[in-house]
C-alpha positions in Angstrom: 0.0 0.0 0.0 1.3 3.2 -0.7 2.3 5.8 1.4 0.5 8.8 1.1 1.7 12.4 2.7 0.2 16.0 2.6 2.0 18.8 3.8 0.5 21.7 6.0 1.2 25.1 4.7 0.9 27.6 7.8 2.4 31.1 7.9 4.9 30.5 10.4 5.0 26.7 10.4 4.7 23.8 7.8 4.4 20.5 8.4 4.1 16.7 7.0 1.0 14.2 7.4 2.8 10.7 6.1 -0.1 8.4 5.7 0.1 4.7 5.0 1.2 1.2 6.1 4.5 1.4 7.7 5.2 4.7 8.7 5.7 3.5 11.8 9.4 3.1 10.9 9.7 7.0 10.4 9.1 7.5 13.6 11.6 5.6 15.2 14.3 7.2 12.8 12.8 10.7 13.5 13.6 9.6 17.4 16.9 8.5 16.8 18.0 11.2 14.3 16.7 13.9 17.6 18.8 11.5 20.3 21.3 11.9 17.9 21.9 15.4 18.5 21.9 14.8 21.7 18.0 15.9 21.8 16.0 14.2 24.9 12.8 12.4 23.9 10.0 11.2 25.3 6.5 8.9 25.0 3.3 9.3 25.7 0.2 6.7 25.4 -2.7 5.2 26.5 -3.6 1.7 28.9 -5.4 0.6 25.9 -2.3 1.6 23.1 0.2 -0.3 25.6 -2.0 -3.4 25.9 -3.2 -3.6 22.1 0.6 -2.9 20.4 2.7 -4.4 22.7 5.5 -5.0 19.9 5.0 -1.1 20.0 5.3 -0.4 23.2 8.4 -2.4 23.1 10.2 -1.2 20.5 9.6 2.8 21.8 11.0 1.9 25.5 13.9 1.1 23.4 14.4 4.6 22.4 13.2 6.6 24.7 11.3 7.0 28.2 7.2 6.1 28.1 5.0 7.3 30.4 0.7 5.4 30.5 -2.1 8.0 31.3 -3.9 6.5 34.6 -7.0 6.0 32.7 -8.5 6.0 29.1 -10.3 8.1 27.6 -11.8 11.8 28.0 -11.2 11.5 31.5 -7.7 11.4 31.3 -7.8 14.6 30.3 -7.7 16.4 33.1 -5.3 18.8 35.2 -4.2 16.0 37.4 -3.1 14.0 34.6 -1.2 17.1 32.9 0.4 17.7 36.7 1.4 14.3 35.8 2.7 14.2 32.7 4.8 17.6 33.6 6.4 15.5 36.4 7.5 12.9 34.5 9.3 15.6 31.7 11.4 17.2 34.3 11.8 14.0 36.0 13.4 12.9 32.6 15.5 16.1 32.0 13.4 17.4 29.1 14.6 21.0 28.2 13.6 23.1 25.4 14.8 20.9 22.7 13.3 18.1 24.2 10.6 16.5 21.8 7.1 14.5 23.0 5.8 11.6 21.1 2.0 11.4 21.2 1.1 7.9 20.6 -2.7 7.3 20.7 -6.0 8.7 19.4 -7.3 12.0 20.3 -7.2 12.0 23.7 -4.0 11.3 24.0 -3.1 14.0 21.2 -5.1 16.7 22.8 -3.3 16.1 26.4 0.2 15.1 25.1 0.1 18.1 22.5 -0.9 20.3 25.8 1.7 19.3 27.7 3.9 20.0 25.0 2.7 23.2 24.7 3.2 24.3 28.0 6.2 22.8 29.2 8.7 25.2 29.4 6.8 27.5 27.4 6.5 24.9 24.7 8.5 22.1 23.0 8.0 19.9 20.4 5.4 17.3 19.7 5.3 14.8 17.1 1.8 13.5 16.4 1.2 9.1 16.2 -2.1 9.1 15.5 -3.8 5.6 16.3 -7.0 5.8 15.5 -8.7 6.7 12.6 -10.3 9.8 14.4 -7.3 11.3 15.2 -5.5 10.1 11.8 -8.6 12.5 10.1 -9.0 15.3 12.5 -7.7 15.8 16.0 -3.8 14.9 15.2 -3.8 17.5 12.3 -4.0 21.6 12.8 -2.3 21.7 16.6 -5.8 22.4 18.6 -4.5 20.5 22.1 -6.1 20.6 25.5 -8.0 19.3 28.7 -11.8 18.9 29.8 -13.0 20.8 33.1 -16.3 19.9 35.0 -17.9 22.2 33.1 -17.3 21.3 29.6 -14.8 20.0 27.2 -11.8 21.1 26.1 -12.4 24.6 27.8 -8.4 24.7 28.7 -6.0 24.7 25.8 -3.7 26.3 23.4 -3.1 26.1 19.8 0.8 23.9 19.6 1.2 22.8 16.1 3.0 19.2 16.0 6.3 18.9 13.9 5.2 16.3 11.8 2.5 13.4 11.8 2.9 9.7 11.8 -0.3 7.8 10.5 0.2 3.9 10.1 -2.9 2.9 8.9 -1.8 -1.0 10.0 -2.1 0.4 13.7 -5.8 0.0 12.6 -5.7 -3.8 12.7 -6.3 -3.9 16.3 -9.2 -0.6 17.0 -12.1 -1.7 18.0 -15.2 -1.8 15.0 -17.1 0.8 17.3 -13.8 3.0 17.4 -13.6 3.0 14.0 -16.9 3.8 12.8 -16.5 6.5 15.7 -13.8 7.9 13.4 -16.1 7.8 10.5 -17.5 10.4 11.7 -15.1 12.9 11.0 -14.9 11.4 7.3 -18.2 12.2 7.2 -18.2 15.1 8.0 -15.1 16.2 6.1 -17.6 15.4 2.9 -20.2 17.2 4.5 -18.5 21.0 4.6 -15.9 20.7 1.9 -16.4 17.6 -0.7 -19.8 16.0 -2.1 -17.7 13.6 -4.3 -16.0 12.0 -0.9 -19.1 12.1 0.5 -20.8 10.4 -2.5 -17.8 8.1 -2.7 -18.0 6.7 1.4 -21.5 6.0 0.4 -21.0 3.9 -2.5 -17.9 2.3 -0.4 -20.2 1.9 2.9 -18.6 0.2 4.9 -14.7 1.0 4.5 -12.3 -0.8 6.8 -8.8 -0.9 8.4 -7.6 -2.6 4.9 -9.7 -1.5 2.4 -7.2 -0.3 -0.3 -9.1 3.6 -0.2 -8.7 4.0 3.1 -5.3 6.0 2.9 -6.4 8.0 0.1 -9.3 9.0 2.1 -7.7 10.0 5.4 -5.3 12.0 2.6 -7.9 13.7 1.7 -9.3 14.5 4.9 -6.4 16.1 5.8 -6.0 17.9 2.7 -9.4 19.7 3.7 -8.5 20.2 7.2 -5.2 21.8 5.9 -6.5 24.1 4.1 -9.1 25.4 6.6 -6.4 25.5 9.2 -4.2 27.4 6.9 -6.9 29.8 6.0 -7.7 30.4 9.4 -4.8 28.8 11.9 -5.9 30.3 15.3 -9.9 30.5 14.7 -10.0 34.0 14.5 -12.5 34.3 11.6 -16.0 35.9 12.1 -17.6 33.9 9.4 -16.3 30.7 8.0 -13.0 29.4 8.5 -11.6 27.2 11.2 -15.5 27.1 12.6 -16.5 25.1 9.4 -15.0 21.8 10.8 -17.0 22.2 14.1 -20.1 20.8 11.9 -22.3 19.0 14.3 -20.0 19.2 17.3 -21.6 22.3 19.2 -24.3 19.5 19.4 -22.4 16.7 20.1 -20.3 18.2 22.6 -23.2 19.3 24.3 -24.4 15.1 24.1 -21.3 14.3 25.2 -21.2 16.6 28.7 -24.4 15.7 29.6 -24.4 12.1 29.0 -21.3 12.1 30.9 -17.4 11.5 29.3 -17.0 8.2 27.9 -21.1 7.1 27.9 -20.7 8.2 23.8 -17.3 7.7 22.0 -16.5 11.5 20.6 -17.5 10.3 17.1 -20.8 8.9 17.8 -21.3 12.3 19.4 -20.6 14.2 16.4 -23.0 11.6 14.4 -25.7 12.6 16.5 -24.7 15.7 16.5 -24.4 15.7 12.4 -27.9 14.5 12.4 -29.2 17.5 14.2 -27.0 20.1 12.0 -28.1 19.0 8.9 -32.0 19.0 10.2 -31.7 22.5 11.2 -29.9 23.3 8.3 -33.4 22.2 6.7 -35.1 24.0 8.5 -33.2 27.1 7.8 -34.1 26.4 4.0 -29.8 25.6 3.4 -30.7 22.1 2.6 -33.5 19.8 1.6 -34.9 17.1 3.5 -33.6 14.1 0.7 -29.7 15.5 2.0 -30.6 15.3 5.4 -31.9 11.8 5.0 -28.6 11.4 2.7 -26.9 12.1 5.9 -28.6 9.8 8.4 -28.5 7.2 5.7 -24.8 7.2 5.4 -23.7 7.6 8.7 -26.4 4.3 10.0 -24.4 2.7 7.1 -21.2 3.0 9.0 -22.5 1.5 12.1 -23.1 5.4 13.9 -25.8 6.3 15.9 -28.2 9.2 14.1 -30.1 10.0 17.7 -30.3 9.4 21.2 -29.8 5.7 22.7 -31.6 7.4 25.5 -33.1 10.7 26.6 -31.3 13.2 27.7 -32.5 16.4 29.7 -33.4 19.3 27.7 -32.6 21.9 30.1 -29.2 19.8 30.7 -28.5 20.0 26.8 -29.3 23.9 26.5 -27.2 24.6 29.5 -24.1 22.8 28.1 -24.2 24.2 24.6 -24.1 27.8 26.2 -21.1 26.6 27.8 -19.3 25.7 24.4 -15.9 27.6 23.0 -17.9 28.7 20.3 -20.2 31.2 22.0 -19.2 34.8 21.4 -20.8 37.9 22.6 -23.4 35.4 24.0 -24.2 34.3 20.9 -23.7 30.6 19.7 -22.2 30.2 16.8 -23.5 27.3 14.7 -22.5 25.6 11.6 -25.1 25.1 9.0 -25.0 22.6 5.4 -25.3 24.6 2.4 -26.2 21.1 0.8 -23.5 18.2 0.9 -20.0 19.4 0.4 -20.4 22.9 1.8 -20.9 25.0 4.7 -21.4 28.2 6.9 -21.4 29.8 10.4 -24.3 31.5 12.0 -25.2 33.2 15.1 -28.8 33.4 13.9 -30.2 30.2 15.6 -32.7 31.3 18.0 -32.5 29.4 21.2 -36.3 27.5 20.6 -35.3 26.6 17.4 -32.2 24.4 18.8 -33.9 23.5 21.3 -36.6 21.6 18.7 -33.4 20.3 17.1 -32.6 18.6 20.6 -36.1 17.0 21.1 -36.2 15.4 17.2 -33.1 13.7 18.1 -34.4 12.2 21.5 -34.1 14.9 24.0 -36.6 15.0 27.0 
């Protein structure tokens, strides 16, 4: 299978994605080419990344010092695991040319890439994406951070990696509902940007870990992503940019909080949540009803939920989406279909209006 790599053009800082079977090995050459130079490195991963690649796990103690988050999942997110984490970097005699290895999916890139970013007022971080979530979206464009109580990733900073490592034949051993949790962000990357990937993931329902499109289609995700990041690195735009990938999550992150961390995989939030952006897109006359039943179609074809298991509290949901990064001015900003394959932003939702959306997808 070939290797396929897109690099990310930023003002500043430019980067490469190297996606494919194998690139595994350019990771452990990156490593020793830094401890080379006499540049201290360092690992960080996941209870489930060290028990399902031990081989892995193996050969990176070789090279440098690993450290396991406590826990899996969003709730090792938190400050006490960051505390942690900045422990074991002095511990190890990191100093400002040290570099951190993330080595999971997105949790682990969020709170590694944060640590990085904080840590002596930043080093570098080289992104291992090992799921197909993060290999899509959360390993490219340098968004890293934590959860509080109150919401999710309400502490952060933007800390662009050096490169990204994608080995698609990490794959072999995530979990089917992991996966389809990372179609979601394929999805949507059709959604906003691309009706021929979206038209094509229908007509390939379902991919997997070895079908022979499945690099080309993480490329082009990332090619999308890219682009918007480049456009807009720091989501500063008022209309458009950076806020375009955020289709569906203002919802799903909302799911997500109230349901409690970890009771819906991020994706299968954002498929909810995809659901309920495309249905108020409808109703908002952006979209017709046949591409919001496009929508539920395809995403039910890839094993994703399209509404609540269970209901959820209105009042809960409402409460939690005022709560969301994406308010400004207190207005919520919303992203809306324009049809399949592209998108705006809006601060023109009124608040009954979501609310409906809420209750059509199971809310109580």
């Amino acid at each position: 299978m070939a290797v396929e790599s897109v690099q990310v053009q930023l003002a500043r800082h430019s980067y490469p994605v190297r996606i494919g079977a194998g690139v595994w090995s350019e990771v452990l050459l990156t490593a020793q080419s830094h401890l080379q130079k006499n540049k201290k490195c360092v690992a960080i991963t996941s209870p489930a990344i060290a028990q399902a690649q031990p081989d892995l796990i193996k050969k990176i103690s070789a090279v440098m010092p690993i450290i396991i988050t406590q826990v899996d999942g969003e709730k090792a997110k938190s400050a006490e695991e960051l505390l942690r984490l900045w422990n074991f970097l002095a511990a190890q005699g990191i100093a400002r040319d040290g570099t951190v290895f993330a080595i999971g999916g997105g949790v682990i890139g969020d709170l590694a890439g944060f640590t990085a970013a904080t840590y002596q007022r930043g080093i570098e971080c080289i992104q291992v994406p090992t799921t197909l979530l993060a290999m899509v979206d959360s390993s490219v464009g340098g968004k890293t951070g934590i959860n509080l109580t109150a919401g999710k990733n309400l502490v952060g900073s933007f800390h662009q990696p050096l490169a990204v490592y994608a080995d698609t034949s990490l794959l072999s051993t995530l979990p089917a509902r992991e996966f389809a949790a990372g179609m979601a962000e394929v999805i949507k990357h059709g959604l906003i940007a691309d009706k021929k990937l979206f038209n094509d993931l229908q007509s390939l329902a379902p991919l997997n870990w070895q079908s022979p499109q499945l690099p080309a289609v993480i490329r082009r995700c990332v090619e999308i992503k890219a682009s918007v990041v480049s456009d807009d690195e720091f989501e500063t735009k008022k209309e458009g940019g950076r806020a375009l990938l955020n289709l569906g999550h203002t919802f799903g992150h909302a799911i997500e909080a109230v349901a409690g961390y970890g009771t819906y995989l991020h994706g299968e939030a954002v498929a909810i949540g995809l659901v309920m952006a495309a249905r108020l897109s409808a109703e908002l006359g952006q979209c017709t009803a046949d591409e919001v039943v496009a929508v539920e179609k395809t995403l039910a074809a890839y094993s994703l939920p399209t509404q609540l298991r269970s209901p959820l509290p209105l009042e809960l949901l409402m409460s939690a989406m005022k709560r969301d990064k994406k308010v400004r001015s207190g207005k919520l900003r919303f992203i809306l279909m324009q049809g399949i394959g592209s998108a705006k932003s809006t601060e023109e939702v009124p608040e009954e209006l979501a609310a409906k959306i809420f209750r059509s997808g199971g809310a109580a």
